[in-house]
Structures are given as structure tokens and as C-alpha cells.
N, C-alpha and C positions, 0 to 999 in steps of 0.2 A: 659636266652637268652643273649648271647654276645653282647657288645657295639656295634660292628661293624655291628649286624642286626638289633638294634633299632633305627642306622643310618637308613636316607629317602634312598629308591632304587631308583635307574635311569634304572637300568633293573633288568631281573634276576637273568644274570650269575654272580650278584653281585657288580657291579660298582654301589658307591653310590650318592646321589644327586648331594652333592656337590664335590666330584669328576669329575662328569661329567660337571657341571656348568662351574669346572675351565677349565677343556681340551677345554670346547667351546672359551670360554675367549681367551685362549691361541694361538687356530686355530684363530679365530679372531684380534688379534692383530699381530700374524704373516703377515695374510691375507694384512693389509693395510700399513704393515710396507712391503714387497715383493714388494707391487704395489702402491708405495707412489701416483703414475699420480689418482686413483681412485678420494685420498681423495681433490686432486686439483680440478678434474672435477666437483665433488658434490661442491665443497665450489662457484664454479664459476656458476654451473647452481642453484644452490638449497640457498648457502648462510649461509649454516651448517656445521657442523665439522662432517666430518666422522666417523672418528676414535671414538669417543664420544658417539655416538648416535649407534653405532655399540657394542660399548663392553656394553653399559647400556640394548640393547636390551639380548643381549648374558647371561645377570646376571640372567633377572627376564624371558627366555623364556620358562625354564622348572618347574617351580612352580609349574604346575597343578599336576606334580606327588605328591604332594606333599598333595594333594586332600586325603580323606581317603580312599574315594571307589578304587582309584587308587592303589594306594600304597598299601590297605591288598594283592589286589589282584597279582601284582607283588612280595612282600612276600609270597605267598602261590607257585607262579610260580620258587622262587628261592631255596625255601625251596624242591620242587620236584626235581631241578636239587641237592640238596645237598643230597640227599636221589637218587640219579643216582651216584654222585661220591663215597656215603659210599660204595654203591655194586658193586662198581668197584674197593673200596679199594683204595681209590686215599683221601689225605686230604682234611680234611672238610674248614679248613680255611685259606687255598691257593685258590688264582686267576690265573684260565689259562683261556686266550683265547680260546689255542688249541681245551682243553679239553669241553670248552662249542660250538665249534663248532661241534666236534665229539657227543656231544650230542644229537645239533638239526638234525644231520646224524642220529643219531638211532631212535630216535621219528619220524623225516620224512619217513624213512625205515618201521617203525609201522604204519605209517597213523596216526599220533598223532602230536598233534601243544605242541610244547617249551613253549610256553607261551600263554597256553589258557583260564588260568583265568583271563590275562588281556584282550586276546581277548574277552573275554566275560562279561567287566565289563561295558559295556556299557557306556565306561565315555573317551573321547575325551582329553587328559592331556595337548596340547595346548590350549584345549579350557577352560578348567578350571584352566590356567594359567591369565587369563584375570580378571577373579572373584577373583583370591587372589590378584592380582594387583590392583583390585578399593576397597577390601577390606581393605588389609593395607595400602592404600591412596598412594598410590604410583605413581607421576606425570610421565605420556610418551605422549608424542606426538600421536598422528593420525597414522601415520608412524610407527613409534615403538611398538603396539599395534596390529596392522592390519600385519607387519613380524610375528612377536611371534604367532597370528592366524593360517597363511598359510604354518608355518616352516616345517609340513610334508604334504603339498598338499590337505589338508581338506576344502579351503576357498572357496566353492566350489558349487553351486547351488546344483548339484548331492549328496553333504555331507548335507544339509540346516535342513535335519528331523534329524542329530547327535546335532546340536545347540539346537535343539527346544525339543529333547528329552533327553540327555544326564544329567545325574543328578536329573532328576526327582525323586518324592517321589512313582505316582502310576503311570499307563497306564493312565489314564483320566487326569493329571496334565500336565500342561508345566513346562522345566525343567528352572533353573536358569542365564541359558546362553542365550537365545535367545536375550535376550536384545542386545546385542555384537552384534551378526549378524543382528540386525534391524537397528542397529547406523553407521555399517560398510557396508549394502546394500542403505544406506539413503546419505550416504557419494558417491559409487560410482555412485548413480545416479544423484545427483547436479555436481559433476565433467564431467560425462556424457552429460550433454549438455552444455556443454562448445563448444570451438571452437577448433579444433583438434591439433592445435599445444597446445593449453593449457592444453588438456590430457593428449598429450605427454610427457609435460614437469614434470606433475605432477605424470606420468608413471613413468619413470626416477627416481621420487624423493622417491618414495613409492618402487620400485623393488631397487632399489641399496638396502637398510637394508634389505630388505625381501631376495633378491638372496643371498647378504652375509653370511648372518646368515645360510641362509638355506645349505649355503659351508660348513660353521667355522661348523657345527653341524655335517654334514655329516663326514669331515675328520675326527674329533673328535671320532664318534662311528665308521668307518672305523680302526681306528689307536685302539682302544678298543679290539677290535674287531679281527682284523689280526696283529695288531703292528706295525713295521716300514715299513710292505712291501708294506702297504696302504699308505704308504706318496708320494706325489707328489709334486715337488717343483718347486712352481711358481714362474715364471721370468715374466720380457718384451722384447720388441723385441731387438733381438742381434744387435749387429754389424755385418753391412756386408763386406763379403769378396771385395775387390778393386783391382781393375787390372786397370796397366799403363793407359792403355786410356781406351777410355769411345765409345762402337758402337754407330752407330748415332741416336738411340732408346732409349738409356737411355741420351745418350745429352739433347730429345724432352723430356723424364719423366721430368726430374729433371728441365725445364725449366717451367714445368707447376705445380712444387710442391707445390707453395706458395697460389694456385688458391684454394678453398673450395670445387669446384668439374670442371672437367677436365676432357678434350676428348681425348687420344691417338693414331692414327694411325698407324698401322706399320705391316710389312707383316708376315704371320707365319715364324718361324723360325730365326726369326731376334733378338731375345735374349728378349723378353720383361717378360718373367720372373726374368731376375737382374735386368731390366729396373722397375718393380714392387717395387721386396722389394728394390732398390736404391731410390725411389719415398718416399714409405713409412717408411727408416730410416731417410729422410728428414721430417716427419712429427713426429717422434716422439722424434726428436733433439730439434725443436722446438715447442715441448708439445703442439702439438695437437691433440692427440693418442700414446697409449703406445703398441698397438699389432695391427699385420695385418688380415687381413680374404680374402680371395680368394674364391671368388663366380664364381665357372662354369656353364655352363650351364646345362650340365647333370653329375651326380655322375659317370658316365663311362669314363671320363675327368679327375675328380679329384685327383686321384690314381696316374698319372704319372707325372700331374704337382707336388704335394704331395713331392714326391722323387726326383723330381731338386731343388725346394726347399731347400730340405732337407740336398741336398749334397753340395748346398751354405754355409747353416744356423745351422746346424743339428738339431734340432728335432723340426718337423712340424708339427701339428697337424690336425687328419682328421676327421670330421665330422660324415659321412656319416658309416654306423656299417661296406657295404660290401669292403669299400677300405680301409680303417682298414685290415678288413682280408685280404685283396689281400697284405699289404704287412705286417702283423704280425702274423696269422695265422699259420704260418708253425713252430711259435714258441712253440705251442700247450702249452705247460707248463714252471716251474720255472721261475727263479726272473725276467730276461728279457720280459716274458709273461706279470706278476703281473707289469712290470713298464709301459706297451706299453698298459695294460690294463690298469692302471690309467691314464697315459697321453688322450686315447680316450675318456675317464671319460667328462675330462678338456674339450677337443676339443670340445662336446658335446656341451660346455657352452661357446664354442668361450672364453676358459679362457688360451689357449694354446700361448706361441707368436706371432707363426703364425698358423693359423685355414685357410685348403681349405675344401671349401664345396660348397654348388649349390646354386646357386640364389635362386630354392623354400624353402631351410632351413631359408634363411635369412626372404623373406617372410611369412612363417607361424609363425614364432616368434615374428612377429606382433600383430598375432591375438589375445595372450592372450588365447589360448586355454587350455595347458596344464602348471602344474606350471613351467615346466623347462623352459618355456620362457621367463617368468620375469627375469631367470637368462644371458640367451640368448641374450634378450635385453638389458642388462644393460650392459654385456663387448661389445655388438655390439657399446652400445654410446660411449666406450672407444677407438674404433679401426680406425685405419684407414682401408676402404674399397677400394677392386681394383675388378671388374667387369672384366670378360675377356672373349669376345665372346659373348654377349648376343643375343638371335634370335632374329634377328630386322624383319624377314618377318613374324612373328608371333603376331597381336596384342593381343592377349589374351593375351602371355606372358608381351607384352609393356606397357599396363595398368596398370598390377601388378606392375611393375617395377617402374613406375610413381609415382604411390602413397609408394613405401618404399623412392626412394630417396627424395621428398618432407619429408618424413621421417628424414633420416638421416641429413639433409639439417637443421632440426628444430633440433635435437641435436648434431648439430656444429660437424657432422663425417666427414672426409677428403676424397673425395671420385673420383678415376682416373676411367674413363672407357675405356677398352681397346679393339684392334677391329681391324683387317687385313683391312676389307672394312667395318667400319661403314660409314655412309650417312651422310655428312653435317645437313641434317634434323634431326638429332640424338640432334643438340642444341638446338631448339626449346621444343624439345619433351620434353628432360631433362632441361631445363631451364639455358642453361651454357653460361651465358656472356662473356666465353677467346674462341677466336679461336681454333679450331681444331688444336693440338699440331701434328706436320706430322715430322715423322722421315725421313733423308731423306735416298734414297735408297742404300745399299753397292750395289757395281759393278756385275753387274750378271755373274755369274761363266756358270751358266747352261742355255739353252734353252727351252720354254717348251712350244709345241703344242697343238692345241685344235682341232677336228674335231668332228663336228656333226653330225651323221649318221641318222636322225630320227626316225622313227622306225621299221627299217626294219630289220626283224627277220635274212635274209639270211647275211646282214652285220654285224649282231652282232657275228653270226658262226663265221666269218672269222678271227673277234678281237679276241676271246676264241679260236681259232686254232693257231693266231699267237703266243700268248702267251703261248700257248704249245710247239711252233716251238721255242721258245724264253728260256724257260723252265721256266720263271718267270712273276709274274703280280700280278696286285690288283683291283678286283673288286670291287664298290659300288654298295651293293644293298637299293633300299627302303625302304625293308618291309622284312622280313624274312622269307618268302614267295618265295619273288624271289628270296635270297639267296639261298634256297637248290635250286630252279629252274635253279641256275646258277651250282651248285654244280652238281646236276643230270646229266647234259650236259657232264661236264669237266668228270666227272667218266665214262661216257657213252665212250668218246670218246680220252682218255689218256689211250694207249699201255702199257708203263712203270706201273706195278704194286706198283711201291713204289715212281712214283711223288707222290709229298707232295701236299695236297690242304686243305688247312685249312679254316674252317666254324669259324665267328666269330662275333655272335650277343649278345643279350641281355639274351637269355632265357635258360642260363648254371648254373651252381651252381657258388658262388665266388670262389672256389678251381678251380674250371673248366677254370672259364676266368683268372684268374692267369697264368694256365700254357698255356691256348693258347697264351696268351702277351709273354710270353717268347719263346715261340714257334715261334713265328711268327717274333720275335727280332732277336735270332738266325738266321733264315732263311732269312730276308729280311732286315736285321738290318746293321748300320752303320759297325761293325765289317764283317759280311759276304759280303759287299759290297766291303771294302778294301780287303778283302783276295781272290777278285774273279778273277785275275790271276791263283791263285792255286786252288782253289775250285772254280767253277763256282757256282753263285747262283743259286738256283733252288727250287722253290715254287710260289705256286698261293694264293692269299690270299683273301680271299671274306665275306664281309664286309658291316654291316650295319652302323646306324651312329655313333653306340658306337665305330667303328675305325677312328671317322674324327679328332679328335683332339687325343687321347689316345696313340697312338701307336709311336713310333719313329721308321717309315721303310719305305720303299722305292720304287720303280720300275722304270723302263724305260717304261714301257707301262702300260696304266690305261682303264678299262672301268667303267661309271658312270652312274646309270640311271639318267635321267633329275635331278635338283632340283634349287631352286633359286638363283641364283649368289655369294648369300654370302656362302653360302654350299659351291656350286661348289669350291669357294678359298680356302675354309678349306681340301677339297680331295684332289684338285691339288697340294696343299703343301706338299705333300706324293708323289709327280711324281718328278723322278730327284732329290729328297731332297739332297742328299751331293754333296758339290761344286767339288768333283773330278767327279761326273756322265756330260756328257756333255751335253744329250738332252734326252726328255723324250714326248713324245706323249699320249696325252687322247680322250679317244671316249665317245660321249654322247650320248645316245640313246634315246628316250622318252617311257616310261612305258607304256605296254599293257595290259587291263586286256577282255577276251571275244570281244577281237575288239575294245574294247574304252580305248581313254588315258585313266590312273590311276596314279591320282595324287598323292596316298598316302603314307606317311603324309602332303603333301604340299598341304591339301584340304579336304573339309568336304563333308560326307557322308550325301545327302539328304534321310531322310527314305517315303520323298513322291514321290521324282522321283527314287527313289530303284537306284539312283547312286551319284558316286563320282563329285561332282564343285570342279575344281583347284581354289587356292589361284591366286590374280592378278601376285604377285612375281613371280611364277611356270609357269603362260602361258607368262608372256612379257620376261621370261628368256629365254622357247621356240621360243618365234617368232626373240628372236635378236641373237641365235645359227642357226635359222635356213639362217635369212640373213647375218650372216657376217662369218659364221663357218661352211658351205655347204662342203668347200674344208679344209683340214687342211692348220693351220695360229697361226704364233706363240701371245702366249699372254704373257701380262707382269701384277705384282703388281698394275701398275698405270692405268692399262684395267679394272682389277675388280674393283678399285676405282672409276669409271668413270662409268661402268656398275651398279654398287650398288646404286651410285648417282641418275641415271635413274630411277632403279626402285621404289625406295622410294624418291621420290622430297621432301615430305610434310612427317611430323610426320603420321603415321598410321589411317588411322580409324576406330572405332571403333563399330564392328557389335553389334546389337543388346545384344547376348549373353555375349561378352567380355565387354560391358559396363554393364549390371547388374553385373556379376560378381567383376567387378571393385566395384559397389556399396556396396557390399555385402562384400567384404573387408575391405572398409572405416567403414560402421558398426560394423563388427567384433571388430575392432578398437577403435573405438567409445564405446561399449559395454561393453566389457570383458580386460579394464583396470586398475580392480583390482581386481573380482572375477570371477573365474572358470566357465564356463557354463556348463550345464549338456550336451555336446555335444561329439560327436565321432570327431576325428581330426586323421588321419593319416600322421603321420611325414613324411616318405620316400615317399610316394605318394604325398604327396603334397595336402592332403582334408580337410575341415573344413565341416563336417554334407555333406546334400547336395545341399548346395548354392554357397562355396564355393571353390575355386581348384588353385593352381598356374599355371598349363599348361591345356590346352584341351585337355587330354588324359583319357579312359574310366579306371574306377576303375579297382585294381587289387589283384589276391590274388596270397596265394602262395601254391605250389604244390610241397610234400616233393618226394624223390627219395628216401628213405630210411624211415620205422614206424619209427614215434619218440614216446621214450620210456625213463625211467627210468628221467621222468621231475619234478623237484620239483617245480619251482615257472616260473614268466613272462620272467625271467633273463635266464634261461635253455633255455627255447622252443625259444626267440633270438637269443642264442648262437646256438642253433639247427638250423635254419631257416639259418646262416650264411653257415653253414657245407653244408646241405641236401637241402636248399629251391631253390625254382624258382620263384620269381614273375612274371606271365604273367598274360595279360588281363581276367579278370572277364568272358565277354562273350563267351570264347573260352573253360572254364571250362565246364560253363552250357552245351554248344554245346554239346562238350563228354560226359558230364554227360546223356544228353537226349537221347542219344545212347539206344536203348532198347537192344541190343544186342552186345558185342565184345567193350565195353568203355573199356578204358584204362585207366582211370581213376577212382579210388574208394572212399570214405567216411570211414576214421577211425577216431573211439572214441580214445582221448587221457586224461590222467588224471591228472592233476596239485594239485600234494601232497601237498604243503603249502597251500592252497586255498582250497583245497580239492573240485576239482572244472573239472567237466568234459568239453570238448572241439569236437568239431570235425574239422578233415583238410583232405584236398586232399592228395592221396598219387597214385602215380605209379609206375612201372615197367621198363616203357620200356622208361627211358632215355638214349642218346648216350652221351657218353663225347666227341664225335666228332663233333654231331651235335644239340645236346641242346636234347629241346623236340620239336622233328621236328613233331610228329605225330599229334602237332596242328594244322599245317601247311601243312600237307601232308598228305592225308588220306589213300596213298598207301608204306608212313614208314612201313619199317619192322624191328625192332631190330633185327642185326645180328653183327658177333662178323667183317667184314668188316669196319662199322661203330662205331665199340663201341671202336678202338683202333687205333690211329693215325699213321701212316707209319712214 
């Protein structure tokens, strides 16, 4: 046997021990040498040397290969792929990457695992890294010990029977490791009842080595693995772009930058995205954060702010998988693919410069649920945070929100929140001792009308006629329900076969909502507005709430169904948006369902009075359109601040349900600040088991438009679900599903080749790329090629 295989393996395509030991080393000292601000933050909360306790974890984290049971069994797995390269006629003692991935392609091709003597050695290699560390006496810290543990996500209630069996001599023996996890479960539970800034902080102290390491390793076999196309190189936040003068929105940022957390006022469209990153390049000038994070409120938001960002700063990082695809997708492959894939990597981990993503991402990275959030957490302590829009007529969501920034608040994050009509009460709530920063207003170019028609079916014809008479408009709808009901109408009774009326809700594939945005840009967008001397604009746009913030377009006339004030401001800023449009009118209508208002979403479904209760925000926004906005009257920025005021005088209260839940956060919190719970946690939804949730909205799943096939691992059927999927509501599946006759919905088995591990998921037919899957909503949908193809 050659030298080189009586070297320790680190895998099997042949990278040895120490090999691998040093590329960690090497990612690791990069790591803190790229983002010097980390190792400031830890020496100031924690009182330790980063860099130090970082590369010493990095030295002894992979020991336990080093175990026997380990290690034959990885030589027996590399000795198979050496016995795949003879009979390929390829040299036996040459190292390719390529070639050992083309490998694990043929084996997965067979139904055959790459390495399944180590899968099947029953021996956990971080975990018997710990045992040769107290064996040859080797002093680590708490910290240091408890990273090396959790480096590939084992640390873990759900893993508890790999500690207590792993290394054993019979079935009836416990094995040698259990000790570790008895000392390391004993440990999180005396920090556990502490007082929750002091978990935090000891959060913090414990995830900085554990997330880094768990980086510096990843890159490391990443870069093994595919080589340089897997490198990603991390920055902090740029330098921003500077123009002669300053709007009077980022005047008011930068007036409030010095503040630890800060309230913003200022109307949509008033530029408070430079007012942001100008905000937070003043926080990281003077190192109080080295990266920004923009938390929207919903991921159908993040996308567009994502790319003004980006055409400030350039490169942005996006969170969330499906705005990613909306804007890198269409690269489907090569190196630009591989770079915008690893940058999302980063994003992931808020390790991106700038990172948008949604307020519930930021929230469930609280929880401790999954290991990526101890990574999550810890660049979160680094960043400076801007809030934009958060739903203040929602307490569920307010609660949540409470408990993260008392959060960020304990580890010294810089944090603006930003807000067309936030409420004066919004200080209290967030505990903010400076003044409400209030940009003041630029000169109004446009006028723009409000008239409230209540709900009179015959006067809302007339708005959907003039707009036809007009050839252009933008409807809000509530619920996607009423959007094809608006849809139905407009089709029923538009002459012209090739006006454009574009559907554009939540429940499309991300390819889909991609080219509606563009679609709808084109048609209603700042450029077709300007050229409408020569081309008259011409489209109807109809729209749920994913178009209230997303979209940059436009109209001179708007219909909206009811919703509470701060909504209403976020639609209205779509009526007349460009200062050359001169006036713009909106009609507000109040939602009908079977005769009775339908408030929904601004109101919960009783299931013992079989209906919808409006939210208070929903009906005193009704009763003050119906006094003061009977006749059309123009409104201004300083009307919705005054109005919003109203509605919420006092911070929110908090129903029964949004205060356990609130508690049930704090616990999460409280609990799972250093090991794993065996719990289910759904990241894009927003769920922790079922006590837990960031919004009051019901579970969802997803429902492919196309069999998914030829999947190897979790990583495919992702990438699949980005291409093919739809998330829509849970109960809407059942519904169809209960159909004894003519569902449109079916049950296919799918098979996940690395895992070797069956699945089943929803699949259908009869999707429109026009109008989603309307047939959830419409039980007299018919796929037909009308709808399935955009005029």
C-alpha cells in the first residue's frame, strides 16, 4: 500500500486528514481576516480573541475521522471509487474532483450510495472528535468543543440515539460518547434559565465559532470538491454611491444614524432606499456593523427592492430561494450561474454585504430550530438592520417583532425602521427614546384622488368600464378570489381581443411571476408612461398584495378593495407614481362575500359563527372613507399620516392567540440556544412545530405543475420546487383532494436517490401561466389555450 493511503482519509475521493484540516484552517483565517469587524464584535461582547479560538477549533474539528471504525470504513469507500477509476482507465493516483463527482453520478444513476461503508459505519466523526480531544488532553473551552460537535448539524435532540449509540461494542452497551452530550445537554440547561438577555448574549458567544467553523469547513470541502468555482469572496458593506445633494429622506436617515434604534417617516417613492444604505454606510464607518439586512415584509417585496439596491451597490444578496430565481434563474447554467449560486449560499446566512429578506426569516433565526440559524444569528449580530414597511395593523405580526428587536437591542444591532405611515405609537411599542425622524415633503408634482363607492356592485361596473374607456388601470384585489372575479368581468366585457389584462397574484410558479413583473413593467411602467404620446399606454393590471410594494407602475385610475390605511398608502403610491402624470383617482369599494362584508385578510375567520370578524384597522378605515370620501377629495402623504395616527393611537393589543404565540417564541428562544430540537420548522413559511408561526396565515404546501423526476437529494427537489412549484394554502389542497370525482389534483410517489427515500407531492395539470392555479379558486376554471397564453 502507497504512503499516500496509509495517510488518515478525510473522504473518499481521497483528500487526506490533514489536507483537509489545513484548507479549513486556511478558509478560516481568510474568513476573519475578510471581515476583521467579526473579530471586534466578539472581543467587545464575549472578551476573547476570535481569530484564536477559531483556528484552534478548526485544528482538532475533524479528529474523529481519525477514529478506526471511521477511517477503515472511508478506505474501503475510496478504495471502490479507485476500482471505478481503473475501469475507466483513468490513473489510480491522480486527484480529480471532476472525476469523483462524475462518479457519485454513476452510483446515484445505479441507486448506489458513493460512500456507503461510511454511511453505514454507524460512527458519527464529529462526534468521536471529542473523545480524542479529552483523550490526548487537549484543553478547549465550552465553546470550542460544543462548535466541533454541531459542525455538520448532529447537535441535535433528533441525532441524541447517534451519541448514546455510536461506537458501542454491542446492541445492549451504551457507546463512549454519551458523556459529551450529557455535559453539553447539562450545560444548555443551566444557561436556559437564565434571564434571556443572558442567553442571548451567551448565544452569540457559542454560535460565532460554531457558525464560523461550520463556514471555513463548508468552503473548504466546497472548494475540494468543485475547485475555484465554489469560492465566494467575502466583503463588507461598500461604499455608497453620492449624489450632489441629499432628498429630504435621507437628510432625516442620516440625522437619526447615531440613534441605536430609529423610526423613519417618509412617503413611498421618496427614495428611502439610498436613504437606507446612506443610513447604514454611517453605521459601519463607525463600526457599529459591517453588513446591512433589509427585512420586508413579504418575500414578493424583496425582489425588486433586491435590484435598486443592487444598481446602487452591486451585488445584493437575496434571502429568500424564489427571488433569487426571479432574478438569477434565467442564467440556468455556467460560471455566472455557479457565482449567483454561491452568493445566495452567503445570503442564506446574512453573510452577504447587503442581505434583503422578510422579517419572518429574521424571526425564525431566533428560534434555534435549524443549524443554519446559529449561522444566521451571528452575522445578524453583525449587521446593521433596516425594517421597511412592517404591518403595523397586524398584531400577531407586532409581537413577533417586539420580541426580535428587544433582541437586536441586547446585541447592540443598529436598527432604522422605515414606514410611509408608521403611527407615533410605533415608539412605545418599539421602545424608541428619539423622535420620529419625518422627512420633510418634496413639492407635489401630481394630485391624487380618493373616492369611496361602498359597496355597490353597479358602481364598481362603471370603474372597470371606465378603465376600459381609458384603456389602462390597476386593480387591488384582496384575496385571489376576487382577482379572477375582477378578471371574469374585464374578459366578459372587453371588445378588443388583444387588450392586455394581466392576473398577478401569489399562486404562479417563480418563472411565472418573473415574466408577469416584466410584463406589467413594459405595459404600465415608467418607460411606457413616457412614450405615451407615441404609443398610448394600454393595460389593466389586477392585483393582489404581492403588487403593493413589488412593482414600479403606474395608472391614472385605481380600484381597491377596502383595506386599512397603511395598505391603502402602500396602493395609492402606484396611482400617478411619475411626477410627469398630473392627477390620478382611486375608488374604494368594500368587499362582498354572499351579502356580508369580507374582510379577508384584514380579519379572522370565526369557525363557530361559520364567518369572517373584520380587524378594528379594516372597519374604522371603513367608517372614515365612508365620512369623509363619499364624494371624490383629494388626498395627500400628511392625510395617511394623520389617518394611521387614528387608527392605532396606542401600540396594539394583543389577542389571546398573538400573545401565546408571542410566548411560545420567547420559549423557542429560551430553549433551543444551543441544541437542535427534534422539531419540524418550516423556513419560507414561517413555522416552528405547531405552536409556533411568524404571520397568522394557515400552513402551506406546494403543488408541482410538472412530475418531478430524475431527483437525487433535498438540493434537487428545491431546485425543482423553484422551477415547477406553487405554494398555496394547505386546506385548499384537501378541498380538491376530497373531490370524489374530476380533482384536479393528484398524489405522486417521487424518489430521492441519495436518501434512497420515497416522498409523495401534489401534482397538476391544469395550471394557466396567465392565471396561476385559478381552479382553486374558481370552480368553473377551465384550462383553455385563451388563458394559458398572454395577448
Amino acid at each position: 500500500m502507497s504512503k499516500k493511503k496509509q495517510t488518515p482519509l478525510a473522504k473518499p475521493s481521497g483528500i487526506t486528514l490533514p489536507d483537509h484540516t489545513r484548507h479549513v484552517k486556511e478558509e478560516a483565517a481568510y474568513i476573519v481576516e475578510r471581515l476583521p469587524f467579526l473579530a471586534k464584535k466578539y472581543a467587545m461582547l464575549c472578551g476573547d480573541t476570535l481569530t484564536e479560538d477559531l483556528l484552534k477549533a478548526a485544528k482538532f474539528h475533524d479528529w474523529g475521522k481519525a477514529y478506526s471504525i471511521w477511517q477503515e470504513a472511508c478506505q474501503k469507500d475510496h478504495q471502490a471509487y479507485l476500482d471505478w477509476r481503473a475501469s475507466n482507465k483513468l490513473p489510480i493516483d491522480k486527484y480529480s474532483s471532476a472525476d469523483y463527482r462524475r462518479y457519485e453520478q454513476e452510483m446515484r444513476a445505479s441507486r448506489k450510495l458513493a460512500g456507503k461503508h461510511i454511511f453505514n459505519a454507524s460512527l458519527r466523526h464529529e462526534i468521536a472528535s471529542l473523545f480524542f480531544i479529552e483523550k490526548n488532553r487537549v484543553e478547549l473551552s465550552e465553546k470550542l468543543r460544543t462548535a466541533i460537535a454541531a459542525h455538520h448539524g448532529k447537535l441535535s435532540f433528533k441525532y441524541k440515539h447517534r451519541w448514546k449509540d455510536d461506537g458501542r461494542k454491542s446492541h445492549s452497551s451504551i457507546g463512549p460518547f454519551i458523556k459529551y452530550w450529557n455535559e453539553i445537554e447539562a450545560l444548555s440547561d443551566e444557561v436556559s434559565d437564565k434571564d434571556v438577555q443572558q442567553i442571548l448574549q451567551k448565544r452569540y458567544e457559542f454560535s460565532a465559532i460554531r457558525a464560523l467553523l461550520q463556514l471555513a469547513d463548508t468552503r473548504a470541502s466546497r472548494k475540494e470538491g468543485e475547485g475555484n468555482d465554489a469560492h465566494y469572496e467575502l466583503s463588507s458593506f461598500p461604499k455608497v454611491k453620492r449624489f450632489p445633494s441629499l432628498r429630504p429622506v435621507q437628510e432625516a436617515a442620516l440625522q437619526v444614524s447615531d440613534q441605536p434604534i430609529s423610526i423613519l417617516r417618509a412617503p413611498t417613492g421618496s427614495g428611502k432606499t439610498h436613504a437606507a444604505l446612506l443610513w447604514a454606510e454611517e453605521q459601519t464607518t463607525k463600526g457599529r456593523a459591517d453588513r446591512l439586512v433589509i427585512a420586508m415584509p413579504t418575500r414578493f417585496t424583496s425582489n425588486a427592492l433586491a435590484i435598486g439596491a443592487a444598481e446602487q451597490l452591486g451585488e445584493t444578496g437575496l434571502y429568500h430561494s424564489s427571488a433569487w430565481y426571479n432574478q438569477f434563474g434565467d442564467l440556468k447554467y455556467g460560471q455566472a450561474y455557479k457565482e449567483a449560486f454561491e452568493a445566495h449560499r452567503m445570503a442564506k446566512y446574512l453573510a452577504t454585504p447587503v442581505t434583503v429578506c422578510t422579517i419572518d426569516h429574521l424571526l425564525i433565526s431566533l428560534t434555534g430550530t435549524r443549524e443554519a440559524h446559529h449561522c444566521t444569528f451571528f452575522f445578524l449580530a453583525n449587521s446593521a438592520v433596516v425594517f421597511d414597511e412592517a404591518d403595523f395593523y397586524d398584531p400577531f405580526v407586532q409581537a413577533n417583532m417586539v420580541v426580535l428587536i428587544q433582541a437586536l437591542r441586547v446585541l447592540k444591532v443598529p436598527v432604522l425602521i422605515m414606514s410611509a405611515t408608521v403611527p407615533d405609537s410605533a415608539r412605545s411599542l418599539y421602545q424608541v427614546d428619539y423622535p420620529i425622524a419625518v422627512a420633510k415633503a418634496d413639492a407635489r408634482k401630481t394630485q391624487k384622488m380618493l373616492h369611496y363607492i361602498g359597496d355597490s356592485n353597479s358602481q364598481k361596473e362603471l370603474v372597470l368600464q371606465k378603465m376600459i374607456d381609458l384603456g389602462e388601470g390597476i386593480i387591488y384585489a384582496n384575496t385571489v378570489a376576487r382577482a379572477l372575479q375582477y378578471y371574469r368581468w374585464l374578459k366578459d366585457h372587453v371588445k378588443e381581443k388583444d387588450f392586455p389584462i394581466v392576473v398577478y397574484h401569489s399562486r404562479f410558479t417563480e418563472e411565472d411571476k418573473k415574466k408577469i413583473e416584466e410584463g406589467l413593467i413594459d405595459k404600465l411602467g415608467k418607460k411606457a408612461w413616457e412614450n405615451s404620446d407615441q404609443v398610448p399606454v394600454k393595460g389593466i393590471a389586477i392585483m393582489t398584495q404581492i403588487g403593493e410594494m413589488s412593482v414600479n407602475i403606474s395608472s391614472t385610475i385605481m380600484l381597491s378593495d377596502l383595506c386599512p390605511w397603511d395598505r391603502l398608502a402602500q396602493r395609492i403610491g402606484r396611482l400617478a407614481r411619475f411626477d410627469f402624470q398630473k392627477e390620478g383617482l382611486c375608488y374604494v369599494i368594500t368587499p362582498l362575500k354572499k351579502g356580508l362584508v369580507y374582510p379577508a385578510p384584514y380579519g379572522e375567520y370565526s369557525r363557530k359563527d361559520k364567518g369572517w370578524i373584520p380587524l378594528k384597522p379594516f372597519q374604522e378605515t371603513e367608517k372614515q372613507l365612508k365620512e369623509q370620501y363619499s364624494e371624490p377629495k383629494e388626498i395627500t402623504p400628511e392625510n395617511f399620516v394623520d389617518y394611521v395616527n387614528e387608527l392605532y393611537p396606542e401600540a396594539p393589543e394583543l389577542d389571546s392567540h398573538a400573545a401565546a404565540n408571542q410566548r411560545s417564541y420567547q420559549q423557542l428562544i429560551r430553549a433551543n440556544w444551543l441544541i437542535l430540537p427534534d422539531t419540524r420548522a418550516d423556513e419560507d413559511e414561517g413555522h416552528v412545530g405547531a405552536n409556533w408561526s411568524s404571520r397568522h396565515i394557515p400552513p402551506q404546501q406546494v403543488v408541482y405543475i410538472e412530475p418531478p423526476q430524475d431527483l437525487s437529494d433535498y438540493s434537487d427537489l428545491q431546485n425543482f420546487d423553484l422551477r415547477y412549484g406553487v405554494s398555496v394554502p394547505q386546506y385548499l389542497i384537501e378541498k380538491e383532494l376530497r373531490k370524489k370525482e374530476g380533482s384536479r389534483i393528484s398524489k405522486l410517489p417521487i424518489w430521492l436517490e441519495k436518501y434512497d427515500e420515497e416522498m409523495t407531492v401534489c401534482y397538476t395539470s391544469d395550471y394557466s401561466s396567465k392565471l396561476g392555479l385559478a381552479f382553486l379558486y374558481d370552480d368553473h376554471f377551465i384550462s383553455d389555450v385563451t388563458n394559458q397564453i398572454d395577448p
